[in-house]
C-alpha positions as CSV (number, residue, x, y, z in Angstrom):
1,X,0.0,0.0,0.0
2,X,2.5,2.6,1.4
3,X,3.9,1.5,-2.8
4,X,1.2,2.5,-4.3
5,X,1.4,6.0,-2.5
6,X,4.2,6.8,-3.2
7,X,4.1,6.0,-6.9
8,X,0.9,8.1,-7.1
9,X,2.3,11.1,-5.2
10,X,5.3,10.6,-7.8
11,X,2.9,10.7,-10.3
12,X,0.8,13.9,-9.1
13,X,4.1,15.6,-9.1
14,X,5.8,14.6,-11.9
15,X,2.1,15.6,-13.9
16,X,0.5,18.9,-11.9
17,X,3.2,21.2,-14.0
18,X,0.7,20.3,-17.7
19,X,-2.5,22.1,-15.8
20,X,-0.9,25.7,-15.7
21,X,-1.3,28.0,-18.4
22,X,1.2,29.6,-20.6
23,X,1.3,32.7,-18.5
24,X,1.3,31.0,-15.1
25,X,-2.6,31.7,-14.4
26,X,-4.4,29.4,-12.2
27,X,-8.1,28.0,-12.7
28,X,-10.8,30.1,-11.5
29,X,-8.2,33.0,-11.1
30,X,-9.1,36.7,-11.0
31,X,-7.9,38.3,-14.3
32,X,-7.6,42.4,-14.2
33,X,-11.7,43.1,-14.1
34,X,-12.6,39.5,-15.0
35,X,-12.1,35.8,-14.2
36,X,-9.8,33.3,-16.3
37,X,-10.8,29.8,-17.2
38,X,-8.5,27.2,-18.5
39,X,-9.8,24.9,-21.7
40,X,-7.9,22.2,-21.9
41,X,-7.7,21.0,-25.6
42,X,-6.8,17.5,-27.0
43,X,-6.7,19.1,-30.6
44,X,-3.3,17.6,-32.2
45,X,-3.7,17.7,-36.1
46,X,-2.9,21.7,-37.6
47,X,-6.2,22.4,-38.6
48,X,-8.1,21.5,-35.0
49,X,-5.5,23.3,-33.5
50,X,-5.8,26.1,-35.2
51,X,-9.2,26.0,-35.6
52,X,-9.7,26.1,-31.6
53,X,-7.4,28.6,-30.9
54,X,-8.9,30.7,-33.4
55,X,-12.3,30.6,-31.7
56,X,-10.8,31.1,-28.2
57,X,-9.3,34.1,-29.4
58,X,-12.7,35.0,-30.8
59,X,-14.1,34.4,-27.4
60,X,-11.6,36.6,-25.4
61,X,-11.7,39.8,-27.9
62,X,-15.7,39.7,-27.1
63,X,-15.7,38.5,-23.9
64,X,-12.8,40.5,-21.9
65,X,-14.1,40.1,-18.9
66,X,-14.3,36.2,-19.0
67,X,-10.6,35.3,-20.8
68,X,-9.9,31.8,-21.6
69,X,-6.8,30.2,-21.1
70,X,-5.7,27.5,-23.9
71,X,-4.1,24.4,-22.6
72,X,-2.8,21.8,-24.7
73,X,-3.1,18.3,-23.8
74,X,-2.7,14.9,-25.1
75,X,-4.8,11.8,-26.1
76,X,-2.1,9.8,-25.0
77,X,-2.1,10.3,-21.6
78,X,-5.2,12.2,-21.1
79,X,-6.9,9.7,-18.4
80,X,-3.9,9.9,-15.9
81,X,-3.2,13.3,-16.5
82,X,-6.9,14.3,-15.6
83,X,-6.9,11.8,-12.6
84,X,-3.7,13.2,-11.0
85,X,-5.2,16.8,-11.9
86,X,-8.6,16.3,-10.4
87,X,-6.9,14.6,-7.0
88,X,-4.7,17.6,-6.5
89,X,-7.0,20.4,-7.2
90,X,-5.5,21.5,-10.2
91,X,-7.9,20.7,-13.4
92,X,-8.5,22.5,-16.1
93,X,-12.7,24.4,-16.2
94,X,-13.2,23.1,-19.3
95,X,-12.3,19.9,-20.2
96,X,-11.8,18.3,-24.4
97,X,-12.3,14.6,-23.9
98,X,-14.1,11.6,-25.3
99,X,-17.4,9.7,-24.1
100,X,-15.8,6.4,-23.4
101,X,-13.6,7.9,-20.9
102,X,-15.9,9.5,-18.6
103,X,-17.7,7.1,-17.0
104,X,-14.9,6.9,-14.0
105,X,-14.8,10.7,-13.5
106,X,-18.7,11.1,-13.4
107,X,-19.1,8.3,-11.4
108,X,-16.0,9.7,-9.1
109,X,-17.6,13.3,-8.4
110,X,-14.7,14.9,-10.7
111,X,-17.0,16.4,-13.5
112,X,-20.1,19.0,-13.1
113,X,-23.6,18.0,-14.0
114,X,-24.6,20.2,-17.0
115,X,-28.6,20.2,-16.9
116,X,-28.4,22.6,-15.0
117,X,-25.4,24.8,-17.2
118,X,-27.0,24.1,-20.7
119,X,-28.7,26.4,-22.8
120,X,-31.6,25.1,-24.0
121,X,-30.9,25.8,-27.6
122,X,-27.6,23.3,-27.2
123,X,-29.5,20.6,-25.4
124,X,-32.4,20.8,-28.5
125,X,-29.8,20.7,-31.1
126,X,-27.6,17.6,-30.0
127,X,-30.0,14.4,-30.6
128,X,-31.0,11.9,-27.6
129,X,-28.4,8.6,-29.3
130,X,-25.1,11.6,-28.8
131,X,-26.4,12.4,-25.2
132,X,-26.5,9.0,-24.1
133,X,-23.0,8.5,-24.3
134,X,-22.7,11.3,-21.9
135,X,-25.1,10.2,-19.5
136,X,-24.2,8.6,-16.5
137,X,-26.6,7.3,-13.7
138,X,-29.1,10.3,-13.2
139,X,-26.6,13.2,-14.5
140,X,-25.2,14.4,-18.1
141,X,-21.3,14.9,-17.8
142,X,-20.2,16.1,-20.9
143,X,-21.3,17.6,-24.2
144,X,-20.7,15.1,-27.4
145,X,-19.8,17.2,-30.1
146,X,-17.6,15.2,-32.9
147,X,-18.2,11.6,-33.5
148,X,-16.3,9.8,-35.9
149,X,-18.2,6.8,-38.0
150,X,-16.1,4.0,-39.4
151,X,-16.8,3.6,-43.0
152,X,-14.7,1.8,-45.7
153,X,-12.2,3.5,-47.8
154,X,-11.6,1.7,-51.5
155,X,-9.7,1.8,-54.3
156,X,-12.0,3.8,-56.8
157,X,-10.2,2.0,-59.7
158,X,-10.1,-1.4,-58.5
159,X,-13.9,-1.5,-57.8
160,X,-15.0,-0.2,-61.0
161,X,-12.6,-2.8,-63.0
162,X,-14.0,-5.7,-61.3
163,X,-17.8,-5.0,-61.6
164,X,-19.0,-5.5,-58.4
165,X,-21.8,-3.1,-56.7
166,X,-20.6,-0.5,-55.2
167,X,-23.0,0.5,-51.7
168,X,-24.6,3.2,-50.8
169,X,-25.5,4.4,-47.6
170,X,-29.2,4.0,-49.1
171,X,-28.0,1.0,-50.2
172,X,-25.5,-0.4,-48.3
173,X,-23.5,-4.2,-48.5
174,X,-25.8,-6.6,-46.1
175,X,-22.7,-8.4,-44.0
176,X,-23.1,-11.4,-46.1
177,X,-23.0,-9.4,-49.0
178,X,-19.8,-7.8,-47.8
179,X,-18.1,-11.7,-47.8
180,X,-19.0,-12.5,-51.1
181,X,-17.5,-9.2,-53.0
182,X,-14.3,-9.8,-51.3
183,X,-14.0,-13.2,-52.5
184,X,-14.6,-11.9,-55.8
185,X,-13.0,-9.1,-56.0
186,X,-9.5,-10.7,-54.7
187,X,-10.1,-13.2,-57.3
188,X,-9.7,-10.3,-59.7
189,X,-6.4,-8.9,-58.0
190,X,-4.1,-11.4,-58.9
191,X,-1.7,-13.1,-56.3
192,X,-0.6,-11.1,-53.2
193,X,-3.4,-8.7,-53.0
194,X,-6.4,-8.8,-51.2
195,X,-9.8,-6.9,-51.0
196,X,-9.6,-5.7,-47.5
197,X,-7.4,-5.1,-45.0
198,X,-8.9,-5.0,-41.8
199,X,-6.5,-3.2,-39.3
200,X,-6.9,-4.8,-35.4
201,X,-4.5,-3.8,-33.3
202,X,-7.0,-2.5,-31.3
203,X,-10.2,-5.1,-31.8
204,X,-12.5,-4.6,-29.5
205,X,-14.4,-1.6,-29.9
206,X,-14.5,-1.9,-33.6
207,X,-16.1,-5.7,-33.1
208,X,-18.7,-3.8,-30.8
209,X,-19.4,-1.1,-32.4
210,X,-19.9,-2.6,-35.9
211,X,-21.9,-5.3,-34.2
212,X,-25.0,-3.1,-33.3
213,X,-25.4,-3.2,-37.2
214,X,-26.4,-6.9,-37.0
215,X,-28.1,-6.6,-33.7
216,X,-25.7,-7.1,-31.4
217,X,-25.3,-5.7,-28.0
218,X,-22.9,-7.8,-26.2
219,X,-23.5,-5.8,-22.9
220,X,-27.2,-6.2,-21.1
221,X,-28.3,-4.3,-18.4
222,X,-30.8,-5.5,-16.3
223,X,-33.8,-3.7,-14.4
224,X,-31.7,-4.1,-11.5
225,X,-28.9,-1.5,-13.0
226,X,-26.3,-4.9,-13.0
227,X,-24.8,-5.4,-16.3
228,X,-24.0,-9.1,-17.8
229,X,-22.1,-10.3,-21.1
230,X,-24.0,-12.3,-23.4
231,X,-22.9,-13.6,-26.8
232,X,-26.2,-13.6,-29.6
233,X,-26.0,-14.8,-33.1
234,X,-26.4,-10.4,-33.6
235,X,-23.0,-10.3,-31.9
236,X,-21.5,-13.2,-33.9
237,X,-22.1,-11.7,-37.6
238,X,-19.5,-8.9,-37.6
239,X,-16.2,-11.3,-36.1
240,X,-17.7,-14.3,-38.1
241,X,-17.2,-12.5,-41.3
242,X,-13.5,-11.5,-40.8
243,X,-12.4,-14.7,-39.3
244,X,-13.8,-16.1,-42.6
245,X,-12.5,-13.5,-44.8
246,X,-9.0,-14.0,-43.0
247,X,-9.6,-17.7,-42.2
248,X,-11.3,-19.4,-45.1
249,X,-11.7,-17.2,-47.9
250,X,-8.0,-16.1,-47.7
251,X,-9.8,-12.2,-49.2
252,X,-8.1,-10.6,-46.4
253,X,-4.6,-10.7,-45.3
254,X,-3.6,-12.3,-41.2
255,X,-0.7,-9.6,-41.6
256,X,-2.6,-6.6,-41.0
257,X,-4.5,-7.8,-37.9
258,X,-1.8,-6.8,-35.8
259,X,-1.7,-2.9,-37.3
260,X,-3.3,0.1,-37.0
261,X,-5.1,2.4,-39.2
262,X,-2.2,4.0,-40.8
263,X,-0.1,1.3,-41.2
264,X,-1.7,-0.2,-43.5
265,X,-2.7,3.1,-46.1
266,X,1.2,2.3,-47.7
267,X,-0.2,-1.3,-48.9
268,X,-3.6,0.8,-49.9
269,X,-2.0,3.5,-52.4
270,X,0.0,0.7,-53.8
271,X,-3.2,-1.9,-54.8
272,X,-1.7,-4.8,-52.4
273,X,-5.5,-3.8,-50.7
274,X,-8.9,-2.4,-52.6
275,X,-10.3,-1.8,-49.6
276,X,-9.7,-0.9,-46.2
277,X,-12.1,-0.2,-43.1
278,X,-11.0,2.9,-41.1
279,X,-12.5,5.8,-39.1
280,X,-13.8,9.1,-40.8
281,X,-11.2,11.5,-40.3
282,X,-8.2,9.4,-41.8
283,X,-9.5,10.7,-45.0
284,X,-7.3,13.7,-43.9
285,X,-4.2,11.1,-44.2
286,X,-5.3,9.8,-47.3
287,X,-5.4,12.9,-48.8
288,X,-1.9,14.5,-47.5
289,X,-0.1,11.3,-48.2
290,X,-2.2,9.4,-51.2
291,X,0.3,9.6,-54.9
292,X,-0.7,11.7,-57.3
293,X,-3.5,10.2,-59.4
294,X,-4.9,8.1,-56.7
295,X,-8.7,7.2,-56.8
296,X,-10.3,6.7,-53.7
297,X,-13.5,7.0,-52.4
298,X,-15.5,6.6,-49.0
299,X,-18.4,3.8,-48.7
300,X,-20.6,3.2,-45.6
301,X,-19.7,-0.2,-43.6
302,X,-22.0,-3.2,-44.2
303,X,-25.8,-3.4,-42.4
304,X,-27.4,-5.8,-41.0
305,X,-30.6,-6.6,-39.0
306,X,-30.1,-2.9,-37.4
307,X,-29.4,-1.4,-40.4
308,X,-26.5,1.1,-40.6
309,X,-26.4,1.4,-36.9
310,X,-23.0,1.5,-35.5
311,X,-21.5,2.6,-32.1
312,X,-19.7,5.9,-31.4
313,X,-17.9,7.6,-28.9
314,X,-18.0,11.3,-29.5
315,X,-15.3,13.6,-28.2
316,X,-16.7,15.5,-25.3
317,X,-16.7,18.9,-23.3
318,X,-16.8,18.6,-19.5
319,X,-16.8,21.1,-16.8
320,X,-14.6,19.8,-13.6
321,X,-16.6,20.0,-10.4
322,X,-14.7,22.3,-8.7
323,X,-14.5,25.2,-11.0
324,X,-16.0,28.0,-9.3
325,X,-16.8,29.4,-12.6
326,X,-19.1,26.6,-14.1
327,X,-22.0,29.1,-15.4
328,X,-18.9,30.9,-17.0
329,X,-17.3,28.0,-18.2
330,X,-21.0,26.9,-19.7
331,X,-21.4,30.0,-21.3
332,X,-18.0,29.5,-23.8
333,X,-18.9,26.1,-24.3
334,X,-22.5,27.3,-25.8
335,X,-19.9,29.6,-27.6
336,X,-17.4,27.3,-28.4
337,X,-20.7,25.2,-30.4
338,X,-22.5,27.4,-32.2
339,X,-23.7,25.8,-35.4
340,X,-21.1,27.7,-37.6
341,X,-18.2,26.9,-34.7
342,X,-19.4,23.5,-34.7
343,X,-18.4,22.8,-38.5
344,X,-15.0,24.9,-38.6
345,X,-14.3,21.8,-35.7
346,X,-15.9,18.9,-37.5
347,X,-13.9,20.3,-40.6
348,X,-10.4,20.6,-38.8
349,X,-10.5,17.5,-37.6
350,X,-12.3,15.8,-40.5
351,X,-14.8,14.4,-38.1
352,X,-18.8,14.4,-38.1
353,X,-20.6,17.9,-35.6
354,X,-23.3,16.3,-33.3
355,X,-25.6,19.3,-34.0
356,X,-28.5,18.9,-36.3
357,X,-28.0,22.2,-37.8
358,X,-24.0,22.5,-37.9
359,X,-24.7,18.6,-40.1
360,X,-26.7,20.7,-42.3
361,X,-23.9,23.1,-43.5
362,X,-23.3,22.6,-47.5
363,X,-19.8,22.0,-46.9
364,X,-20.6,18.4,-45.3
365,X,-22.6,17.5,-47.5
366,X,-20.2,17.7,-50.8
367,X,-18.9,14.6,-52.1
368,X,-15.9,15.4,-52.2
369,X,-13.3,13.6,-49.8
370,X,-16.4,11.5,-48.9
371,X,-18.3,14.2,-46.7
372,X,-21.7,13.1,-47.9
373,X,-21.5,9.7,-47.2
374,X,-20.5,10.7,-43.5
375,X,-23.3,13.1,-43.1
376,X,-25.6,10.2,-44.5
377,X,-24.8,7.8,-41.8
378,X,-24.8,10.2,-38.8
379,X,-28.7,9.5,-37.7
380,X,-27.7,6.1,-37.4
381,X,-25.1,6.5,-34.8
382,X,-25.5,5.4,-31.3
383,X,-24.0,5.2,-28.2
384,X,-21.0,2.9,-28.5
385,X,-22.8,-0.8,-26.2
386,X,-19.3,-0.4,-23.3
387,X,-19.8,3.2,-23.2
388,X,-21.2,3.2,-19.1
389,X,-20.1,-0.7,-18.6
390,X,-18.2,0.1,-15.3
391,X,-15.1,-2.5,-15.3
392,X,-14.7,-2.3,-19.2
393,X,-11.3,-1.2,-19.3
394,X,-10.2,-4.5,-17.4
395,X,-12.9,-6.9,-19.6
396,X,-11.4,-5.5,-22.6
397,X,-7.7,-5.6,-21.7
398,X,-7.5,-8.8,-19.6
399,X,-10.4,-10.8,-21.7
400,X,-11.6,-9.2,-24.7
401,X,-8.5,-7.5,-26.8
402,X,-6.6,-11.4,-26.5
403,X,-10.1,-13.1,-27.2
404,X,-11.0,-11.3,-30.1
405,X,-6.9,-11.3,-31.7
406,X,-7.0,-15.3,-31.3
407,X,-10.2,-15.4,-32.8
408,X,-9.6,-13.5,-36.2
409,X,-6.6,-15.1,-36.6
410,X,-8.0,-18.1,-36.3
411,X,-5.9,-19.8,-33.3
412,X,-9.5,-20.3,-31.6
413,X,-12.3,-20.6,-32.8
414,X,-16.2,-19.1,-32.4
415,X,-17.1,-21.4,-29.7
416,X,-14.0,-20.5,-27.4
417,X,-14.5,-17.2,-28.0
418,X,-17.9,-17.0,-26.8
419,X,-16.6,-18.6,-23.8
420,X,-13.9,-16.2,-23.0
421,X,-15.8,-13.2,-23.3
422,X,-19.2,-14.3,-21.3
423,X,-17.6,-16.3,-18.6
424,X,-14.3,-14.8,-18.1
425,X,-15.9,-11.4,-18.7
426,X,-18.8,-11.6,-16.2
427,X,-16.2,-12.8,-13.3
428,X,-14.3,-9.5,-14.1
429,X,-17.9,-7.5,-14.3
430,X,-19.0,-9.1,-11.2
431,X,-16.4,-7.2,-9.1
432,X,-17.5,-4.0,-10.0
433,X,-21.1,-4.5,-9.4
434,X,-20.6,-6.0,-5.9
């Protein structure tokens, strides 16, 4: 125990430094006739960045008397970083996270209940499916306001050669569907190459959220609030068809299992894969790094008994608990998401806006760079099935990340895995619902 203190005290030391501001301010300090709140921004590519800063400094020429402070954090190490900053007093007012990672700090006490905060014109514009990934228990603890969907990027040229039907999001590939083009179409590649390339490093909340197009839920709450793992033939259709495609039809390669997203856009521009499935906003990659006469195009991801429906965890504005400005702190957040701010985010960081009238703006709607597509599948987005699962992190780390890696590469098969991830995962579930 006295261990474990230390290494946290270490670890509150090492990491209260990242909550100050540029100029040394503190949270909920007194600025020359006004207050200063800190925003702590997870922005990282150019055009976010730039794109936020722009609008704080919008905000502060308007708003002297209320200047914000722009903090730059990290997606890397944003969880610890908060932890250790809520514990010693030090976090940020305003607070640029993602849905999935919530759940601990709502649940803890560290993050400010907004009904109360909201405008009402916010709270109409954001549909019910985005605030439910915010909600936790009675309160809502954070305003969803990008969401990325996962869609497939292809090879323009190498669908069109081989005659197959290219989907729609009106309509779309049925999962079956999805097999059979792949077997065709790396029939028609020649040796080596492959239809799709399905990128796994990380396979668990790609297997979920793709399953709630076929049904599947995984996760089950009962009316007691307790939450149990169970395994339906809805939850069996999206991991069925890449073990197969991997597995048996040999149309997508074991190799890329073990990568992420951008590893495999090399083998993409160069035709060893027609098609890979990645989230929205690496069209941004594609574009900076694709060779000059490249044809590419965005299609939705394959349906199923639910349709298009597919699980999302939108990035997130929070207000810490302890900021003694929260109405303040509200106010630049209404701010920070108008309709037209809204898009100038969604656009610099090539994700989808929550807001019904910022998804409206023409220029997400072109189709160029695939922004139509996106826009069409954005009603069907829902709140990702783990998203208020407490004990997740350890189920998917301990059970479900090894589970699922053995399973599409074919070392176990469906059977097994059912049995890992409903009986090994409701022992681990079990101890948080004690």
């Amino acid at each position: 125990m006295r261990a474990r203190v230390a290494v946290v005290l270490a670890v509150v030391l090492a990491l209260l430094p990242v909550g100050c501001t540029g100029d040394g301010g503190e949270r909920g300090e007194r600025a020359p006739g006004g207050t200063v709140l800190r925003f702590q921004s997870l922005a990282w590519q150019k055009e976010s960045v730039d794109a936020n800063k722009e609008l704080v400094a919008e905000w502060n020429a308007a708003h002297p008397d209320i200047r914000v402070e722009y903090v730059q954090g990290s997606w890397d190490s944003v969880h610890d970083q908060l932890l250790t900053s809520f514990e010693g007093g030090e976090a940020p007012d305003i607070i640029h996270d993602a849905s999935d990672d919530l759940a601990d700090f709502a649940y803890g006490g560290y993050l400010a209940d907004l009904r109360p905060l909201l405008p009402a014109r916010l709270k109409a514009d954001i549909p019910e499916a985005s605030w439910e990934t915010t909600t936790f228990g009675d309160g809502v603890y954070g305003v969803p306001f990008l969401q990325e969907p996962r869609v497939i990027m292809a090879n323009k040229k190498i669908l069109q050669a081989s005659g197959v039907r290219v989907p729609t999001p009106q309509r779309p590939w049925t999962w079956p569907e999805f097999r059979q083009v792949t077997k065709e179409l790396t029939a028609t590649m020649g040796e080596g190459k492959y239809a799709v390339a399905w990128p796994l490093k990380e396979p668990v909340s790609v297997s979920l959220n793709l399953g709630l197009s076929a049904g599947g839920r995984l996760f089950h709450r009962g009316a007691d609030g307790r939450v149990e793992v169970r395994f339906t033939d809805g939850d069996a259709v999206m991991p069925g068809t890449v073990h197969a495609q991997v597995n048996t039809d040999r149309s997508a390669p074991r190799t890329t299992l073990g990568m992420g997203g951008s590893d495999t856009l090399p083998g993409f521009f160069g035709g060893k894969y027609a098609m890979v499935p990645l989230g929205f906003s690496y069209r941004q990659q594609i574009v900076q790094q694709a060779p000059e006469g490249f044809e590419w195009t965005v299609l939705p991801a394959p349906a199923g008994d639910g349709g298009l429906a597919q699980g999302v965890s939108p990035q997130t504005l929070s207000i810490a608990e302890d900021s003694p400005y929260k109405k303040e702190a509200a106010r630049f957040i209404d701010f920070l998401l108008q309709p037209p701010n809204m898009v100038r985010l969604a656009r610099g960081d090539w994700m989808l806006p929550t807001g019904r009238q910022a998804l409206k703006d023409p220029s997400l709607r072109t189709p160029e760079d695939g922004w139509a597509t996106g826009a069409a599948l954005a009603e069907d987005l829902r709140s990702a099935p783990a998203q208020s699962v407490r004990g997740y992190p350890e189920w998917k780390d301990k059970v479900a990340t090894p589970a699922f890696q053995e399973y599409y590469s074919g070392a176990i098969d469906a059977v097994e895995l059912e049995k890992r991830l409903v009986d090994d995962g409701n022992l681990v579930l079990a101890r948080y619902q004690r």
